[in-house]
N, C-alpha and C positions, 0 to 999 in steps of 0.2 A: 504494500500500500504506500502511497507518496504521502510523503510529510508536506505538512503546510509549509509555500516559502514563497509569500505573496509578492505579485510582480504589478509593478508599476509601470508606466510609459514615463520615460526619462529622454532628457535633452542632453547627449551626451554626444562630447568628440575626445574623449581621456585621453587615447594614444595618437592621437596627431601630432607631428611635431609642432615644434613652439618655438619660436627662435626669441633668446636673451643671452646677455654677458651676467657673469659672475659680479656680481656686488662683496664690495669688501664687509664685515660684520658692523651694524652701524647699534652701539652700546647706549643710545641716547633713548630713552624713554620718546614712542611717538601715539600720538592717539589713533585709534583703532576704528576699522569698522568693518570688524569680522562679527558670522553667526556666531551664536551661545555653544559651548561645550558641554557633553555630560562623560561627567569620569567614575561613576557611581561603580562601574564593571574594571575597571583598571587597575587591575594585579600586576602589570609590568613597572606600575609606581612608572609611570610615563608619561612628560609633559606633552600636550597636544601641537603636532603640527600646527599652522596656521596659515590662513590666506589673510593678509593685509595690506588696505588698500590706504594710501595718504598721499593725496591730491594727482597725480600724474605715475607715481611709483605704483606697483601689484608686485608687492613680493613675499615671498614663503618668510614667516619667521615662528616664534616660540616666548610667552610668555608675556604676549600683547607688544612685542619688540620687534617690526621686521627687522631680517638679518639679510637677504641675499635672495636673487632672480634665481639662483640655481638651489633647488632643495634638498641637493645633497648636504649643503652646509650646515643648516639646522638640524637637518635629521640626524648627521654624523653627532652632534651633540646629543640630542636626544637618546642616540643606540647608547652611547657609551653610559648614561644617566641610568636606564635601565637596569629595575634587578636581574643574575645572572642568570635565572632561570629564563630571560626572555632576550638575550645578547641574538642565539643564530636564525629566532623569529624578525627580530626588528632588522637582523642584515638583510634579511630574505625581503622585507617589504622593502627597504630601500632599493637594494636592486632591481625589484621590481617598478617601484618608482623612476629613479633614474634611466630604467630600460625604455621607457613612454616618450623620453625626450621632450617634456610636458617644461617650460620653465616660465620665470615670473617675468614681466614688460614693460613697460612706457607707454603711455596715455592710456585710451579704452578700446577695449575690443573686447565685447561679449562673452564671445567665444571662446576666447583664451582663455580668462578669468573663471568664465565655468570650467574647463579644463581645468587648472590649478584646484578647483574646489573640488572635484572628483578625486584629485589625486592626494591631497591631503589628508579627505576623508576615507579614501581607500586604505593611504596606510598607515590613519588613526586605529581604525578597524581592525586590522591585523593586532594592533596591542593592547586593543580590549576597551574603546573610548569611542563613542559614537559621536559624531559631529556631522554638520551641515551646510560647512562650506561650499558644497557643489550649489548653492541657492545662489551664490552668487554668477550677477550673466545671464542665470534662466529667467528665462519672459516671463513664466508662470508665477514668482513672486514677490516682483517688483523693486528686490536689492538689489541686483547689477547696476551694472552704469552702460551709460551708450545706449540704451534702450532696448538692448535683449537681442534676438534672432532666431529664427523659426527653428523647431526642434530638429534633428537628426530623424532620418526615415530609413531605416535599411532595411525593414523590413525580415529580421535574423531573428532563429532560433536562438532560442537559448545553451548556451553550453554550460552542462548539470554536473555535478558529483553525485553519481549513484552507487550505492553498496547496498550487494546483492551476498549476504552469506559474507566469507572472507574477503572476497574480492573488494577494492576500493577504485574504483575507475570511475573516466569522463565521457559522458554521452551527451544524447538530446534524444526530446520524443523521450523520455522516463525508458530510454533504454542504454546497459552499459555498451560504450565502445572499444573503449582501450586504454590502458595506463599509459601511454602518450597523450596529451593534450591535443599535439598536433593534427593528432588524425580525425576525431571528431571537429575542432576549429577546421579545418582545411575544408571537411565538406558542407561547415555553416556557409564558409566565407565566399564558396562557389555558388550559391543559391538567394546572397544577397542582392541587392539592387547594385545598378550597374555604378551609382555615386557613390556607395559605400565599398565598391572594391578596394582602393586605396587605406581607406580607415581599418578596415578587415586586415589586411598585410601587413599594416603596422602593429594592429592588437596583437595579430600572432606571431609576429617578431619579438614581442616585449611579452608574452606566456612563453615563450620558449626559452627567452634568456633567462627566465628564473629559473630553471631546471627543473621546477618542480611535475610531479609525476604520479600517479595511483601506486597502489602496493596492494598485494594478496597478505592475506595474513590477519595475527589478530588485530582489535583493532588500535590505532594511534590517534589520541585526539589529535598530539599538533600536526602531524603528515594531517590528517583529512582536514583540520583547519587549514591550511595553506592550500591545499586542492580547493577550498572553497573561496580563497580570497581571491586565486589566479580566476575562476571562473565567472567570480563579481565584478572583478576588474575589465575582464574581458568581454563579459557582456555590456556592461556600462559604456564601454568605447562603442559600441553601436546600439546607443540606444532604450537599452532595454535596465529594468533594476533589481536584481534579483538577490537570495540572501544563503546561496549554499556555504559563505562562513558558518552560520550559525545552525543551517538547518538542510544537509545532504538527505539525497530522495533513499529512502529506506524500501526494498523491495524485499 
């Protein structure tokens, strides 16, 4: 039987790239206007990424301070802050982060910025901290800047974590395909609309570069927590909002 893992229509372009330079770390208290955080689930004792915006800058920072266009900088703070028991999860969302090519801008662009807020909150997610950054940019609720822009259409399945008995694999259609990611993404990405082929080859660029992968055997929360963030993530970048961190289809 499928567990509940309630899917929204989201405005999402996560892994397109983004072009920005590295900003150097800026230590000066600046005011904010990023979404609310909740850390109520945050066992990693881990500050929240952040998307912040201050007047013509959009850059990733940590503890209402932007720090830098490129989110590795913060995040690299953030792993190390990290209790030990959550170091090769928060390296695992960074790579996966930095693998999207996603970074912060100059003036406004929609599109971007909700970019940034996806990828934030992706790999807030991964350390146990729900946030709502990806609001910023979307038309739907009126925080971005620049006035928004029509949603993404691809028109894409979903790509699922389903465990079926031992087996821990990625499908679509509530059925397993293969502990490769690749091979179920490859046959979403061929069946997309003809605008989202590009968006599609870059999500499965940056699912692959994280290595991560299904496993037989008993089971592992963090292995299938990580199979469910890569397929969050990758669904998001076209589109769709789905929640197999928290909730893999049980058959």
């Amino acid at each position: 039987m499928k567990m509940s893992h309630g899917l929204l229509a989201a405005t999402l372009g996560l892994l397109a790239a983004a072009t920005g330079c590295v900003a150097q770390s800026d230590d000066t208290p600046q005011p904010t206007d990023e979404p609310s955080e909740t850390e109520s689930a945050n066992v990693c004792q881990a500050s929240p990424l952040q998307v912040i915006v201050v007047g013509r800058e959009n850059r990733f920072g940590l503890n209402g301070q932007q720090v830098a266009l490129n989110p590795s900088i913060p995040m690299d703070r953030i792993c190390k802050a990290v209790v030990s028991s959550c170091k090769t999860t928060c390296a695992t969302a960074e790579a996966a982060a930095v693998a999207t090519g996603v970074k912060g801008f100059q003036d406004s662009d929609p599109v971007k910025l909700h970019q940034m807020g996806v990828l934030a909150d992706t790999f807030n997610k991964a350390l146990g901290i729900i946030t709502t950054f990806s609001k910023l940019g979307d038309p739907g609720t009126g925080t971005g800047t620049g006035g928004g822009t029509a949603p993404l259409q691809c028109n894409a399945k979903l790509l699922e974590v389903v465990v079926q008995g031992k087996e821990h694999r990625f499908g679509f259609d509530g059925r397993q395909v293969a502990l490769n990611p690749a091979i179920p993404i490859q046959n979403i990405c061929q069946q997309v609309s003809a605008s989202c082929k590009t968006t599609c080859a870059t999500a499965t660029t940056a699912a692959v570069a994280t290595g991560i992968k299904g496993f037989s055997g008993a089971d592992n929360a963090a292995a299938l927590r990580q199979m469910g963030v890569l397929a969050d993530a990758f669904n998001a970048a076209l589109g769709n909002t789905s929640d197999f961190t928290d909730n893999p289809i049980a058959l």
